[in-house]
C-alpha atoms as a printed R data frame, in Angstrom:
   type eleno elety resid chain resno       x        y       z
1  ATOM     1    CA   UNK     A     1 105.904 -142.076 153.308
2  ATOM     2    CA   UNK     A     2 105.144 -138.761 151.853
3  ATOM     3    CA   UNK     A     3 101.704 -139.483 151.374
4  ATOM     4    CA   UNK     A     4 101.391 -140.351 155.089
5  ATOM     5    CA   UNK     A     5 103.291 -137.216 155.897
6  ATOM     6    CA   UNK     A     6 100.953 -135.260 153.890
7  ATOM     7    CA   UNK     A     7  97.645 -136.563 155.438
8  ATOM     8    CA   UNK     A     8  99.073 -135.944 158.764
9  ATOM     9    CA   UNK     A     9  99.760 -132.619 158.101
10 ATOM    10    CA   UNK     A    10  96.113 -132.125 157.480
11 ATOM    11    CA   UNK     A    11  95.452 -133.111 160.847
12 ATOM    12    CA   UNK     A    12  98.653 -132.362 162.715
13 ATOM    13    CA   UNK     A    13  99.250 -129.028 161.399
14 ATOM    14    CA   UNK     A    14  95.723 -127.025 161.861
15 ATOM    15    CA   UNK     A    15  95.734 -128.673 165.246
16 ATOM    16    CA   UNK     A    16  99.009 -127.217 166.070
17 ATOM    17    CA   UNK     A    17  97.587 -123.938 164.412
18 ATOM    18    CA   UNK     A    18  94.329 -123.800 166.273
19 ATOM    19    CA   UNK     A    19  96.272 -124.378 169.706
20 ATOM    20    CA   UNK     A    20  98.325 -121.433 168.576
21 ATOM    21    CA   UNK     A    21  95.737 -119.000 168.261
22 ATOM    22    CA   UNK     A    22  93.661 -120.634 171.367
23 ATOM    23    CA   UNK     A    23  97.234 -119.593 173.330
24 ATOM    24    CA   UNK     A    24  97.262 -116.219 171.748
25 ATOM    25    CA   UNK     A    25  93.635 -115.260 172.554
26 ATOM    26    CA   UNK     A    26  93.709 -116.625 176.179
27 ATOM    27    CA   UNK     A    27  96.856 -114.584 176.837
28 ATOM    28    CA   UNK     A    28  94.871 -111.607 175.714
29 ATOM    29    CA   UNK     A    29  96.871 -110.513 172.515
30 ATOM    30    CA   UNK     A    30  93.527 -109.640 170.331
31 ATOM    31    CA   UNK     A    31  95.467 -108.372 167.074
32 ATOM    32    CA   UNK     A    32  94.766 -109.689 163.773
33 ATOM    33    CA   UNK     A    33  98.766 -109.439 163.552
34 ATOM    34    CA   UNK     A    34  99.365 -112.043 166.806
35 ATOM    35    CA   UNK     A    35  96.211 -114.353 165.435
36 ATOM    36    CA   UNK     A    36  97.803 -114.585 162.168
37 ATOM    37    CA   UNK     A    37 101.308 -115.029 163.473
38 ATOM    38    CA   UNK     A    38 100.187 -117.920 165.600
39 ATOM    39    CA   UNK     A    39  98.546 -120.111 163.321
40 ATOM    40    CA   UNK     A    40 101.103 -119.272 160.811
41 ATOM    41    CA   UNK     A    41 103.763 -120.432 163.140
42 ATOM    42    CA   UNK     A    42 101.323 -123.701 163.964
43 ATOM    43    CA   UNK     A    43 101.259 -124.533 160.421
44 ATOM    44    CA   UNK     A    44 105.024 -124.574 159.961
45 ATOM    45    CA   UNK     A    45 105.930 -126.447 162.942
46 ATOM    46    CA   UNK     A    46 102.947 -128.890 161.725
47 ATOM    47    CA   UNK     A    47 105.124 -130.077 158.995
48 ATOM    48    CA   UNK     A    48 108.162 -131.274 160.317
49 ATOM    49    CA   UNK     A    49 106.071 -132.995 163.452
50 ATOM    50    CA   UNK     A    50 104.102 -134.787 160.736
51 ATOM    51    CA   UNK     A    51 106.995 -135.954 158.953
52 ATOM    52    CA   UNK     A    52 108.786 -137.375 162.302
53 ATOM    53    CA   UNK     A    53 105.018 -138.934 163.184
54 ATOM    54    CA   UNK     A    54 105.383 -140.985 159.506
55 ATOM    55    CA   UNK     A    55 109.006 -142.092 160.176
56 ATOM    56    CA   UNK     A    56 108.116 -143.237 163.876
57 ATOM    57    CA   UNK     A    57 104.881 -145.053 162.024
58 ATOM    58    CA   UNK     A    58 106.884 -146.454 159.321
59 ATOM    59    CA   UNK     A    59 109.674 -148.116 161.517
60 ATOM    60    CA   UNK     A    60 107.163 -149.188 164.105
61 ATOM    61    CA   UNK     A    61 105.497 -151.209 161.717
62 ATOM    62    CA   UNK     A    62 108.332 -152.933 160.135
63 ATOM    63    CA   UNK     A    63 109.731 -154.586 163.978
């Protein structure tokens, strides 16, 4: 399941990091400090969504 997890994450995460900076420059915040805090925070939330994405994959496919 980790390796699932981990491919997810590719996708998942810089996604969710991308949106986050997409937010931040639509709501005007230009700084290099908000940009960076944004996809950091989109990265880190990626990994725990792409962890519960594998466990709802791996127990759908076992029913």
């Amino acid at each position: 399941m980790l390796r699932l997890a981990s491919i997810l994450y590719s996708l998942i995460g810089s996604s969710l990091a991308g949106a986050g900076v997409i937010a931040v420059l639509v709501a005007g915040l230009v700084s290099v400090q908000a940009i960076l805090t944004a996809a950091a925070t989109g990265a880190v939330l990626g990994a725990p969504v792409a962890w519960l994405v594998a466990r709802q994959l791996y127990q759908g496919s076992s029913t």
